[in-house]
N, C-alpha and C positions, 0 to 999 in steps of 0.2 A: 463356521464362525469367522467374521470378521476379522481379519490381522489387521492392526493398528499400525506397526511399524511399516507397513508396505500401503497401506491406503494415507500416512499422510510419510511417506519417507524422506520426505524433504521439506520437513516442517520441524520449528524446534518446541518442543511444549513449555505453556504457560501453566504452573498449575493454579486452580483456584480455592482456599482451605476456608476454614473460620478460625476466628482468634478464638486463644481460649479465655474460659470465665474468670479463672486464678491467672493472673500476673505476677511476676518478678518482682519484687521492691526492686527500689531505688533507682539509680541511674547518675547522670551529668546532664547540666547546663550545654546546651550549642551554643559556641559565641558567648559565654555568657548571658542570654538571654534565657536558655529553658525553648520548651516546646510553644511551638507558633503554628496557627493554621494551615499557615502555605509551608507547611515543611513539607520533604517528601517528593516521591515520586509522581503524585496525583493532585499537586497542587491547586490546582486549577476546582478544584472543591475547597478551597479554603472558606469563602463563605458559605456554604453550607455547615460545615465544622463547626464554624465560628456559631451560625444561630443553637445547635446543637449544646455546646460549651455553655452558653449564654442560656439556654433552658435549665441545664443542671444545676449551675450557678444558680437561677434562681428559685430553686427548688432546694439549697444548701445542699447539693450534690444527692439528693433522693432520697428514700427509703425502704422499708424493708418490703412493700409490696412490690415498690419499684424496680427495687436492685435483686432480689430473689435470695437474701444474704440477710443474716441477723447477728449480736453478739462481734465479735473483735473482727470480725470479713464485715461487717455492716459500718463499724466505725473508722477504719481504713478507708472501704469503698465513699465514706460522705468527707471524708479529709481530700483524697483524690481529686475525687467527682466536683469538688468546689470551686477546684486552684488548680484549673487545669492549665491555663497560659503561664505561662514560665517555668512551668514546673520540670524536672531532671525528666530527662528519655533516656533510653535505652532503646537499641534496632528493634523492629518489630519479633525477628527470630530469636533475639533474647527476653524478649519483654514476654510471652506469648509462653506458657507453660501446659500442665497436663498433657493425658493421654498421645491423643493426636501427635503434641508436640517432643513428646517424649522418646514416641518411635521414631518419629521424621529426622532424631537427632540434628539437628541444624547446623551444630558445629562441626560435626563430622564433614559438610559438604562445601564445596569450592564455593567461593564469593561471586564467583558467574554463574553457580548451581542455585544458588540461595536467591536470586537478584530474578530468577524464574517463579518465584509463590506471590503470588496476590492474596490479600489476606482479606476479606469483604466485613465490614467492623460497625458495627455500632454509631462510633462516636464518629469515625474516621470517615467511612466510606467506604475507601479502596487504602490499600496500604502495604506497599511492599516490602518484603520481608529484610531489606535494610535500614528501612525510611527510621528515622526517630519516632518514638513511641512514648506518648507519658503513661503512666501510672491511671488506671480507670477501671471503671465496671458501667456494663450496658450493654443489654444485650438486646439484639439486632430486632426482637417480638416486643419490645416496651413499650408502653404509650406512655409517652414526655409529653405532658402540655408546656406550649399551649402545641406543641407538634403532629401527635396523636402515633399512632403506630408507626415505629421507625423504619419498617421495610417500607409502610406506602410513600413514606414523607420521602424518603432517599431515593423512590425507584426510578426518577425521571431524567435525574441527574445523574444517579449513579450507570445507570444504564447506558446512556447517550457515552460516558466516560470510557467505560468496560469495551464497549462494542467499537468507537474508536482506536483504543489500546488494541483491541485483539486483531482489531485489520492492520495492526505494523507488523514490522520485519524487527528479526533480533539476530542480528553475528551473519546478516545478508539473507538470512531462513526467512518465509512468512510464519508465522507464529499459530500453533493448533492450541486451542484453550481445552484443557483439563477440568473439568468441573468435579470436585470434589467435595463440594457444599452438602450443609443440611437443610432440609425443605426452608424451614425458617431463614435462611441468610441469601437461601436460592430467591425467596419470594421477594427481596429488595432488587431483583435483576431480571430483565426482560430483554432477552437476544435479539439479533435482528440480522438480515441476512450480510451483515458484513463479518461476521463470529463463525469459522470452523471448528470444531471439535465436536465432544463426546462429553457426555456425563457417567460417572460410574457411580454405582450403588453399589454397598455392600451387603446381600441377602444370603441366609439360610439355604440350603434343601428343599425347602419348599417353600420361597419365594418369600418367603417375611423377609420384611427390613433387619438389618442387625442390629441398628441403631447404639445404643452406648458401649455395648459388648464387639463393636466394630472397629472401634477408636484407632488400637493399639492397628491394626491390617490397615489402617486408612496409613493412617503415618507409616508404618514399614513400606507399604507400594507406594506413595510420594516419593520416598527416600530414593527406593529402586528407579523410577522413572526418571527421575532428578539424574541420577547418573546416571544410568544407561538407556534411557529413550523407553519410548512407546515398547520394544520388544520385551519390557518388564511387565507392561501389561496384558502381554500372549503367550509370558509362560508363566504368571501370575497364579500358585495354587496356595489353599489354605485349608487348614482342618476341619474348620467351623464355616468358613463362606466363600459364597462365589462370588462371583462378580456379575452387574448387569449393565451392561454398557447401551447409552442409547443417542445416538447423534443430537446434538442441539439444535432445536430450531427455535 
């Protein structure tokens, strides 16, 4: 097997999650204004966001085929989803709730550990785990007219972005990207050879996916890598699953 910590020893890992579906209420104003496109670390998609925002809007923030939520999650998500410019944020690692996020505990980890998650989103794009975050629901598989499927509508941009980002250096390291995505949020990203890292699955005994029953072991090994490096992924064990690690190309 593979050791991760000695094939990239002198790399600092990026990891890459999904948001989750349930968000946090509330939040504050930046500046007094509320959430702006170019907020963030990934600015530079701000017009993408913006036609994004501007779809929901005028769709009165969605509905329930749309948003996959019915009942008091459905009347939330279209209050959100409408008024989304100005609206209170909250960092992405508070705004970002459930499972995944629950193990990853966020707050437990240093503000230079935390400043390592790329979060690959919907409305957003890219969005790191301190940037401002409003209040939303959309998820990454939807078709927004007039946009159509949001992984294809994002993947040109958002990839060109990602794959830039992952060829920098962080704290003088070059940066190994962690792919931690589910097929759905992976499918808005298209690597290219400027992107080192690895992708890890989390699978069964016999090779099945683990899928939802995975969540909580996604978030606890983010955690552990997060502090202590890649060698939390080579002594990485669990009751229920392994691990399937496979080089990005």
């Amino acid at each position: 097997m593979v050791r991760l910590a000695q094939t990239f020893s002198n790399s600092v890992p990026i990891l890459l999650l999904p948001p989750s579906e349930g968000k946090a209420p509330g939040g504050k104003s930046q500046k007094d204004t509320g959430w702006s496109e170019d907020a963030g670390a990934f600015r530079g998609l701000a017009e993408r966001r913006r036609d994004v925002a501007e779809a929901l809007s005028a769709v009165r923030g969605g509905n329930e085929k749309l948003l996959g939520v019915k009942g008091d999650h459905l009347a939330r998500a279209l209050s959100a989803n409408a008024s989304l410019r100005g609206a209170p944020t909250l960092p992405a690692w508070q705004r970002y709730t459930g499972v995944v996020w629950d193990h990853l505990d966020p707050a437990s980890l240093a503000a230079a550990e935390r400043r390592r998650i790329v979060v690959v989103s919907g409305l957003l794009g890219l969005v790191r785990a301190d940037d401002p975050t409003p209040d939303y629901r959309l998820k990454m598989g939807a078709n927004l007219a007039p946009l159509g499927k949001l992984s294809t509508w994002w993947r040109d941009d958002l990839s060109e972005t990602l794959n830039k980002f992952a060829s920098g250096r962080t704290a003088k390291a070059p940066r190994v990207i962690i792919d931690l995505l589910p097929k759905e949020h992976r499918a808005a990203w298209t690597p290219d050879d400027r992107v080192t890292g690895v992708s890890i699955e989390f699978v069964d005994p016999s090779g099945k996916p683990g899928g939802h029953f995975a969540k909580a072991a996604k978030g606890t090994l983010a955690a552990a890598i997060l502090r202590d490096g890649l060698a939390a992924v080579d002594r990485w064990s669990d009751p229920r699953f392994e691990l399937s690690v496979t080089p990005i190309t």
